[in-house]
Backbone as CSV, one residue per row, in Angstrom:
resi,resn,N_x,N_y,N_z,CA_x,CA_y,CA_z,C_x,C_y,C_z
1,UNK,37.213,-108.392,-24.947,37.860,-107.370,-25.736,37.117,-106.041,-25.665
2,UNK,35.490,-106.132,-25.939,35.096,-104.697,-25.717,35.301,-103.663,-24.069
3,UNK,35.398,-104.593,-22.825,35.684,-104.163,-21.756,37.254,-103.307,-21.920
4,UNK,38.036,-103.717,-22.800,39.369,-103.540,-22.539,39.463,-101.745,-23.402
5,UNK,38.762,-102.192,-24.526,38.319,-101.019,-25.383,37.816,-99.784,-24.451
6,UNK,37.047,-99.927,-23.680,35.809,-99.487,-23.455,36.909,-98.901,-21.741
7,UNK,37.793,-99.145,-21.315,38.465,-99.047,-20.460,39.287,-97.625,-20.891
8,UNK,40.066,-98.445,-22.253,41.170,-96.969,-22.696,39.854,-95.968,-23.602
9,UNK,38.800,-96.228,-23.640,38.746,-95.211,-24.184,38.055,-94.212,-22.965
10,UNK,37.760,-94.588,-21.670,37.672,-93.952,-20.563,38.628,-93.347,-19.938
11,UNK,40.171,-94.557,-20.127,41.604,-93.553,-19.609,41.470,-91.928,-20.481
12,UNK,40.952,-92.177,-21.883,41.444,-91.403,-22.627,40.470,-90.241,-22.788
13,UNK,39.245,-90.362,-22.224,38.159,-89.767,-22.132,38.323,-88.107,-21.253
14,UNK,37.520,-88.028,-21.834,37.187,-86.097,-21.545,37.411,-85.773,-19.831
15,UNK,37.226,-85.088,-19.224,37.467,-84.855,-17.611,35.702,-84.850,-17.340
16,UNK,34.713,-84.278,-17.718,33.408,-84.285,-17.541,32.683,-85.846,-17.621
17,UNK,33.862,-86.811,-18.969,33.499,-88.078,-18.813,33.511,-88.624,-17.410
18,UNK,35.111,-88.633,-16.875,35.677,-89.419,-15.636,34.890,-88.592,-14.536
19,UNK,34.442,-87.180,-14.479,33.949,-87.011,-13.348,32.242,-87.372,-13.781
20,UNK,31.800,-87.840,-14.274,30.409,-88.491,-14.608,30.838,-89.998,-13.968
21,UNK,31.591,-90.436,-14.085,31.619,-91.688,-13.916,32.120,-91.849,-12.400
22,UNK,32.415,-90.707,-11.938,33.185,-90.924,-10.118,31.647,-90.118,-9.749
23,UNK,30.608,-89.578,-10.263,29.532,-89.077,-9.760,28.729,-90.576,-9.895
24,UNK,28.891,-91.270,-10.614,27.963,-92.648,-10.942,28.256,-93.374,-9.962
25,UNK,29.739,-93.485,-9.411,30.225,-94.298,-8.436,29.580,-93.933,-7.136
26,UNK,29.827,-92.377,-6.878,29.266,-92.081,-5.656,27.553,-92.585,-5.709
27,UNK,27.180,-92.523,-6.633,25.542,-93.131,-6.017,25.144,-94.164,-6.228
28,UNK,26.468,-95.065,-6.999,25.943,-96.532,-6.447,25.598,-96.950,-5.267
29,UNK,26.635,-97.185,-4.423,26.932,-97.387,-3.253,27.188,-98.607,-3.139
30,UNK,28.064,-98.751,-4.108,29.234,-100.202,-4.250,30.301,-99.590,-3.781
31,UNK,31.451,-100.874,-3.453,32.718,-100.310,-3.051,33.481,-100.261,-4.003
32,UNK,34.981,-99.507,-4.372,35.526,-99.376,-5.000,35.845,-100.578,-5.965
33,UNK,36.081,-101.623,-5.184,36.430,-102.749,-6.352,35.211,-103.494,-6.595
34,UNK,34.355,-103.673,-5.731,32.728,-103.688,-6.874,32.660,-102.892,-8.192
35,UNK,32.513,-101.907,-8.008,32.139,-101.137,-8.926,33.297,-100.774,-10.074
36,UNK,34.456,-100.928,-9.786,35.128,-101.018,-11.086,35.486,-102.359,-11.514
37,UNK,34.728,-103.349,-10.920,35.083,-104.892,-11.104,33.746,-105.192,-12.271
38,UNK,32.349,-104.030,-11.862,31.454,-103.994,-12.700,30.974,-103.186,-14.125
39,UNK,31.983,-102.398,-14.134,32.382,-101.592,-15.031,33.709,-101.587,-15.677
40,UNK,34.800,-102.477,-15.578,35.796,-102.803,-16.497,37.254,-101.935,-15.853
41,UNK,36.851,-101.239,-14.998,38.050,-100.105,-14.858,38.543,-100.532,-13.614
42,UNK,39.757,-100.511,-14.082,40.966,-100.723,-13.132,40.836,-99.751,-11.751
43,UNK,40.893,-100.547,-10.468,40.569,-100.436,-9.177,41.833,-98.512,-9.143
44,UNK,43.013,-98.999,-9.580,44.051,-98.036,-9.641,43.644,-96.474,-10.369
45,UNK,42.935,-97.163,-11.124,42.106,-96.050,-12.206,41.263,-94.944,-11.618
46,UNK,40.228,-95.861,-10.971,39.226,-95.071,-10.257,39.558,-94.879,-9.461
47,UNK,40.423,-95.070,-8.572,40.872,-94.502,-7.226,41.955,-92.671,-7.426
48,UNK,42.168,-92.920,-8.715,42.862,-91.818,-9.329,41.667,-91.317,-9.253
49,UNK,40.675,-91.395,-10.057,40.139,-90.353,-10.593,39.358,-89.557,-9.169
50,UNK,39.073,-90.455,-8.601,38.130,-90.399,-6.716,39.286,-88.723,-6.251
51,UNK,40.356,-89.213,-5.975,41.423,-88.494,-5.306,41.175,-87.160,-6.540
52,UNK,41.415,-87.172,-7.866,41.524,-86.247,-8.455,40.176,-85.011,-8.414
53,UNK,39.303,-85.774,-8.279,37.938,-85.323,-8.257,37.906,-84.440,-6.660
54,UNK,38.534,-85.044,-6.280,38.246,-84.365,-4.621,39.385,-83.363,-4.673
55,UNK,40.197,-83.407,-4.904,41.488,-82.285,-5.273,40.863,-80.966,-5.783
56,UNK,39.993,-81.262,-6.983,39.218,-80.375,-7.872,38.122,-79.589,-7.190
57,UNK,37.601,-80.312,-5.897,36.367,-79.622,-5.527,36.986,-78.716,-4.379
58,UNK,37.945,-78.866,-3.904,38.429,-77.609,-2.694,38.971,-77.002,-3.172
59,UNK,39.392,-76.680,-4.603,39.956,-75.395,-5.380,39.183,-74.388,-4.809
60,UNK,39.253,-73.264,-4.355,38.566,-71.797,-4.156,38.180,-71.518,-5.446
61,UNK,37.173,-70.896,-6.337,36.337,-70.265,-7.241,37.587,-68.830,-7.358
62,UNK,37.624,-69.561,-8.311,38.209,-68.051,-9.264,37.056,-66.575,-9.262
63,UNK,37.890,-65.484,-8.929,36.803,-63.928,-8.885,36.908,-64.119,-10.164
64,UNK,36.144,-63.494,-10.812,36.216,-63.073,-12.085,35.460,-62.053,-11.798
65,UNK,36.376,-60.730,-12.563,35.919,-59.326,-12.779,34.902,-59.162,-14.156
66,UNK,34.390,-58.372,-14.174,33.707,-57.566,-15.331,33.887,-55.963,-15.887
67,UNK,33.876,-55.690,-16.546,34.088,-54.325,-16.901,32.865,-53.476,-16.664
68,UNK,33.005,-52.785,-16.047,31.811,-51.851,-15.059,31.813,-50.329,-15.970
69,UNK,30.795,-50.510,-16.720,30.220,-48.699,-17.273,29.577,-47.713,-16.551
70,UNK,30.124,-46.668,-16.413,29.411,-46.038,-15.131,29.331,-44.752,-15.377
71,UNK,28.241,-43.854,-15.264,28.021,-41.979,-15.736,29.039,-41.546,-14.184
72,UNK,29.094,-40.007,-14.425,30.206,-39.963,-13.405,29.278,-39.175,-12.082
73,UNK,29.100,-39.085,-11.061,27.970,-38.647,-10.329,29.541,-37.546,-9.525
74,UNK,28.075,-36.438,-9.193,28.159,-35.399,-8.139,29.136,-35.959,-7.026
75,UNK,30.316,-35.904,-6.576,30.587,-36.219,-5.062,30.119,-35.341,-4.159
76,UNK,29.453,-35.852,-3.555,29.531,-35.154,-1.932,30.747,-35.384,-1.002
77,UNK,30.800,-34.941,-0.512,31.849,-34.662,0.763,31.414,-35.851,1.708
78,UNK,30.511,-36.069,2.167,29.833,-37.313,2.844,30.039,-38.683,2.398
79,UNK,29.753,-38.628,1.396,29.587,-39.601,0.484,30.097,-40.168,-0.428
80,UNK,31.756,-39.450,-0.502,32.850,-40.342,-1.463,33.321,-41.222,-1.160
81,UNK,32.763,-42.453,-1.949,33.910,-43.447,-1.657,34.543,-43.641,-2.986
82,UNK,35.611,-44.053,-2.861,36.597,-44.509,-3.810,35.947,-45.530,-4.789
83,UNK,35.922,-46.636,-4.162,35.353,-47.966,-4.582,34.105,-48.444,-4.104
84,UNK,33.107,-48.934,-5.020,31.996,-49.383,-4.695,31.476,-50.217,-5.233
85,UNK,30.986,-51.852,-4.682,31.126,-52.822,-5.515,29.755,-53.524,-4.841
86,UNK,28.953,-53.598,-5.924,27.471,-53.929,-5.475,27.320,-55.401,-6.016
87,UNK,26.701,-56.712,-5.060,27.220,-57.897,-6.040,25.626,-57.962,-6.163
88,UNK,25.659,-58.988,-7.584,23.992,-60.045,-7.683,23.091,-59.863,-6.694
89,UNK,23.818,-60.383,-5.143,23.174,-60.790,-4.024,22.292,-59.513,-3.476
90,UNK,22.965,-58.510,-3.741,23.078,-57.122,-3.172,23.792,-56.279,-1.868
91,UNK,24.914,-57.528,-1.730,26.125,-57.847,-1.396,26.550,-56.266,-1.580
92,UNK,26.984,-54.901,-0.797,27.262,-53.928,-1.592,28.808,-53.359,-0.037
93,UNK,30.045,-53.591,-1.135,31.354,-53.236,-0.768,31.556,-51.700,-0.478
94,UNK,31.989,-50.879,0.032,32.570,-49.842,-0.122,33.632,-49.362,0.291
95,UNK,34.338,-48.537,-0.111,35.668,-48.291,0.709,36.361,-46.871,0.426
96,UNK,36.621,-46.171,0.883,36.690,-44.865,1.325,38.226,-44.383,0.578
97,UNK,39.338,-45.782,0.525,40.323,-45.574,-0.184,40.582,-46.532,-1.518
98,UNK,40.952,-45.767,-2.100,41.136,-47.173,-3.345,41.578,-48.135,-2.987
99,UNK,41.460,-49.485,-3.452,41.764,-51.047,-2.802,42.785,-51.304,-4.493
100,UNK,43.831,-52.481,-4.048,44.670,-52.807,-5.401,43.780,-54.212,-5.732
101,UNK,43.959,-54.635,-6.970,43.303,-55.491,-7.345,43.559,-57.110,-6.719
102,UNK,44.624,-57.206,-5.648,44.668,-58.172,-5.581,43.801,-57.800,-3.712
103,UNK,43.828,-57.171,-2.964,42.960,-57.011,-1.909,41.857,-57.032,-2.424
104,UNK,41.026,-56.606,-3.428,39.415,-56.568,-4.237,39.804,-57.536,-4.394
105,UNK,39.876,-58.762,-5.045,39.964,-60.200,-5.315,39.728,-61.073,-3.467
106,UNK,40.322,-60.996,-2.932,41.071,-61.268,-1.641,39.113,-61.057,-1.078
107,UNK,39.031,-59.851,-0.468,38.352,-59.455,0.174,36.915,-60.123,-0.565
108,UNK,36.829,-60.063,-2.029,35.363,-60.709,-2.602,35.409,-62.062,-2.542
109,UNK,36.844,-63.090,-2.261,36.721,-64.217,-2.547,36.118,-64.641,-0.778
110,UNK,36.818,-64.203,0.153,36.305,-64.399,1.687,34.757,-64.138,1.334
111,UNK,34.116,-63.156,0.620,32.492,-63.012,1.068,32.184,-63.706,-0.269
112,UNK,30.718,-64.266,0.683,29.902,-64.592,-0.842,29.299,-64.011,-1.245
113,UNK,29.669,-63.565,-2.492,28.468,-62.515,-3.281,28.004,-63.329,-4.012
């Protein structure tokens, strides 16, 4: 009875639960029905969660913007660019014409900053 418990309350469990528990699987290095034959969970179960987990990791990373405060500087004639986007890395964008927000998304998600 506690296996059966202990089953739905894993169906029913958090997403950080089930991917703790498909990270536990990966370093057993039992096979699928070992390891849910040793842990109570249905072979169907974990094979969901395996597939779901791997679905989740080739998502592309969301850009996320920030709101940028900035004093307004001198242009030079040389030296205007429109847009200028300096990352963490020191990763530093520039571009001579304004870019729309979905090319700035586009263009930062191809590089790693």
């Amino acid at each position: 009875m506690e296996i059966k418990a202990l089953t739905r309350q894993l169906h029913r469990g958090t997403a950080a639960q089930r991917l703790q528990m498909v990270e536990q699987f990966k370093r057993s290095g039992l096979t699928r029905i070992e390891f849910s034959r040793r842990h109570g969970i249905p072979l169907a179960t974990l094979s969901w969660w395996l597939a779901r987990a791997k679905r989740t990791a080739n998502l592309p990373a969301p850009v996320v913007f920030n709101e940028v405060m900035f004093a307004p500087a001198a242009a030079t004639p040389g030296n205007a660019w429109a847009v200028e986007v300096i990352a963490p890395s020191g990763l530093t964008v520039r571009c001579r014409e304004p870019l729309c927000v979905r090319d700035l998304a586009r263009l930062l998600r191809d590089t790693r900053c």
